[in-house]
C-alpha positions in Angstrom: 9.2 12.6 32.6 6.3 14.2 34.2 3.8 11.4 35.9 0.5 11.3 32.9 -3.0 11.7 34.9 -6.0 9.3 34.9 -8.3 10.5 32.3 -11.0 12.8 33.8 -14.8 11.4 34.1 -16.0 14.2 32.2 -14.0 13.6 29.6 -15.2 9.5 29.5 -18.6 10.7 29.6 -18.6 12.3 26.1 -16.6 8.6 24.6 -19.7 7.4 22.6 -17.3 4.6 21.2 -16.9 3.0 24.8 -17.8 -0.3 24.5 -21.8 -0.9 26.0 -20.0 -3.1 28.9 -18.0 -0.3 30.0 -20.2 2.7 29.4 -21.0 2.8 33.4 -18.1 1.0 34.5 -15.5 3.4 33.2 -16.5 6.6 34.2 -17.2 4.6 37.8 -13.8 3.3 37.7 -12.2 6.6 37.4 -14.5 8.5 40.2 -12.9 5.4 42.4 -9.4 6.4 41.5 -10.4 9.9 42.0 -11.8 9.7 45.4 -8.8 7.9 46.7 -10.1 3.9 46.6 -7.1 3.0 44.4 -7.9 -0.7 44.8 -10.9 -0.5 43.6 -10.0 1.8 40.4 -7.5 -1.0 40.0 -9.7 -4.0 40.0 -12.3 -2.0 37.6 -9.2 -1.3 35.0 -7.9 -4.5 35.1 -11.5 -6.5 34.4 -12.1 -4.0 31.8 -8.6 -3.8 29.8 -9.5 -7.4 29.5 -12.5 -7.0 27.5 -10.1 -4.6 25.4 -11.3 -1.2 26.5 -8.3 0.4 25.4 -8.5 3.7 28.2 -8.4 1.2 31.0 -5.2 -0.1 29.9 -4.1 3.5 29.6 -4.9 4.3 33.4 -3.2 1.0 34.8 -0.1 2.3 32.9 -0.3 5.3 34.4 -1.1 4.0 37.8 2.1 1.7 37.3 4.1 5.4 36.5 3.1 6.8 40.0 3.4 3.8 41.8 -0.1 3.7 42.6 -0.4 -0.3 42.0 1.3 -3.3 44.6 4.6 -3.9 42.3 4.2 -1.3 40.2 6.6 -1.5 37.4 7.8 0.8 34.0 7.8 -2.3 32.1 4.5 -3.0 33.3 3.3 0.6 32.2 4.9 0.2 28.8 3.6 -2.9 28.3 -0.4 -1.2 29.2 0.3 2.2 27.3 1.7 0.0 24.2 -1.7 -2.3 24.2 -4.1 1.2 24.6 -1.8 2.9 21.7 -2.2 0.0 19.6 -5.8 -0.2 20.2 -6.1 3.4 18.6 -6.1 5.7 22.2 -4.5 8.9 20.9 -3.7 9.5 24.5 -1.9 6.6 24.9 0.3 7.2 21.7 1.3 10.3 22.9 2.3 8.9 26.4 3.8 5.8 24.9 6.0 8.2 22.8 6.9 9.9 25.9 8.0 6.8 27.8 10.1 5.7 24.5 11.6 9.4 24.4 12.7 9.8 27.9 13.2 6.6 29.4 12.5 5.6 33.2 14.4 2.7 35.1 14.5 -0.1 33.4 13.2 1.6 29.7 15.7 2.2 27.2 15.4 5.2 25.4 14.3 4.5 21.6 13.7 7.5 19.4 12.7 6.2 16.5 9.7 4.4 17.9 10.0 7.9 20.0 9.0 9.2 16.5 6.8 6.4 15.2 4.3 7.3 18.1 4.7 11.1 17.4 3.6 10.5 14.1 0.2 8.5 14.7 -0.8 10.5 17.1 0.3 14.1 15.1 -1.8 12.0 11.9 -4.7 11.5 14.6 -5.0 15.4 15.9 -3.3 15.8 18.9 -1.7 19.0 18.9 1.0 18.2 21.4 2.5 15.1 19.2 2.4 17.4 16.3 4.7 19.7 18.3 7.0 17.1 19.2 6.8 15.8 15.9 7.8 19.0 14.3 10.7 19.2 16.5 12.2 16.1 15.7 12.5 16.8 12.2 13.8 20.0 13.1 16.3 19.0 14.9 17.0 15.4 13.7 16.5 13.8 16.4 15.0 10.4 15.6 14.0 11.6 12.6 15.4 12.6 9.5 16.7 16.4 9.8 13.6 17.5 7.9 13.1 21.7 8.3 10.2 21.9 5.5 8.6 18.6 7.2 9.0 20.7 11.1 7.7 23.9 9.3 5.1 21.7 7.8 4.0 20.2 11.4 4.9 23.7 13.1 2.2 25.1 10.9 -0.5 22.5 11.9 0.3 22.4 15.0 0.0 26.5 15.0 -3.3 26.1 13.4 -4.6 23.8 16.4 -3.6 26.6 18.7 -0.4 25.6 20.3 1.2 29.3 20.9 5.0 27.7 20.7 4.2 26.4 17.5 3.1 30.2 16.4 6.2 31.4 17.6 8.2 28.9 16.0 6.4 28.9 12.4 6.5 32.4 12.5 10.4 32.7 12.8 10.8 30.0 10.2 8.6 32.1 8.0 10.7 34.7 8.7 13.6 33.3 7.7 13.0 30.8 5.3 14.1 27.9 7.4 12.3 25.3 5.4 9.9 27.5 3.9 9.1 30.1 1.4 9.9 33.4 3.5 7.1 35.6 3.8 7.3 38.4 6.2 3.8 39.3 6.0 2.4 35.8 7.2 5.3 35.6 9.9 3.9 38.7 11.1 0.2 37.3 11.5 1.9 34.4 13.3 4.0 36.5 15.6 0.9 39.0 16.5 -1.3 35.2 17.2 1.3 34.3 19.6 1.6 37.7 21.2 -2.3 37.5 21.7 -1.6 34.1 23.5 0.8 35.3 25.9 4.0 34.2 24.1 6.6 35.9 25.6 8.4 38.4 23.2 6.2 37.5 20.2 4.9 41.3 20.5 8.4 42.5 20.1 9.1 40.6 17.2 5.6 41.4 15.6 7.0 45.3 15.8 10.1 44.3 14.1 8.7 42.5 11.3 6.1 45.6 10.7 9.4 47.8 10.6 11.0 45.3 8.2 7.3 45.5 5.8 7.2 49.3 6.2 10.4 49.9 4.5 10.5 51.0 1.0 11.9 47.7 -1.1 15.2 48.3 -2.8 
């Protein structure tokens, strides 16, 4: 799986529900890890994880994934992702369903709680679980074989602006995979991921005008 980042310090800075004891502390912590001073980054993490702050336990999981910490370990990580997901850190849901997806050394691989974390995290906004979400319905993996449920999350996930998800709700729209088919809206999706840069979405945006233009039997 590819190795999560540290959360950025301008994204910390806009977290009005950090805790008042880690307002300055966080944001330090991570300008530590970003200027190279691991052990101190660690040391900040760790005192504030304690007190519950839920990204810290995030960034010690990831700093256990790239073997950034003295006996780093993927048990370790999960065990830091799973307290920061369960705390409510979308970011850490997403990333804990990753870990349960893919597996690492010493992680089995668990889809349904693969799936579990997909879910809170689609239910809590982030585009990419919705994606992921969407695709395990689709293809029934860890999830019931669901297409109108994938269509469903395609479409949100569309409507947040992932271009795959255009792509992908369009041609179930185009051929009823789950849904209603409707050519016309399949064509607005189509043209939305041409404008993105999805590759061949402009072709199949011609086709579908072609298909509207002819005269209906």
């Amino acid at each position: 799986m590819p190795l999560m980042k540290p959360l950025l310090l301008a994204a910390l800075l806009s977290l009005s529900w950090l805790p008042a004891q880690a307002a300055d502390s966080l944001p330090a912590a991570v300008a530590a890890y970003q200027r190279g001073d691991l052990a101190r980054a660690r040391t900040a993490f760790t005192q504030l994880a304690a007190q519950g702050v839920a990204a810290a336990d995030y960034n010690l999981a990831v700093m256990h994934l790239r073997r950034e910490l003295p006996r780093a370990s993927d048990r370790e990580a999960l065990r830091h992702m799973t307290r920061a997901a369960e705390a409510g850190f979308v970011t850490a849901m997403v990333g804990l369903a990753e870990l349960h997806e893919q597996g690492r050394t010493g992680l089995a691989v668990d889809l349904g709680q693969a799936v579990h974390w997909q879910r809170r995290a689609a239910e809590s906004g982030s585009v990419d679980a919705q994606v992921a979400l969407a695709t395990a319905h689709y293809l029934g993996r860890g999830a019931q074989k669901d297409p109108a449920l994938a269509a469903r999350w395609y479409r949100i996930a569309a409507q947040g602006g992932d271009v795959g998800a255009m792509y992908l709700y369009a041609s179930m729209l185009e051929s009823g995979d789950g849904i209603e088919r409707d050519l016309a809206e399949a064509r607005y999706w189509y043209a939305a991921a041409a404008r993105n840069g999805e590759p061949g979405a402009e072709l199949k945006a011609k086709e579908v005008d072609a298909r509207l233009a002819r005269p209906a039997s």
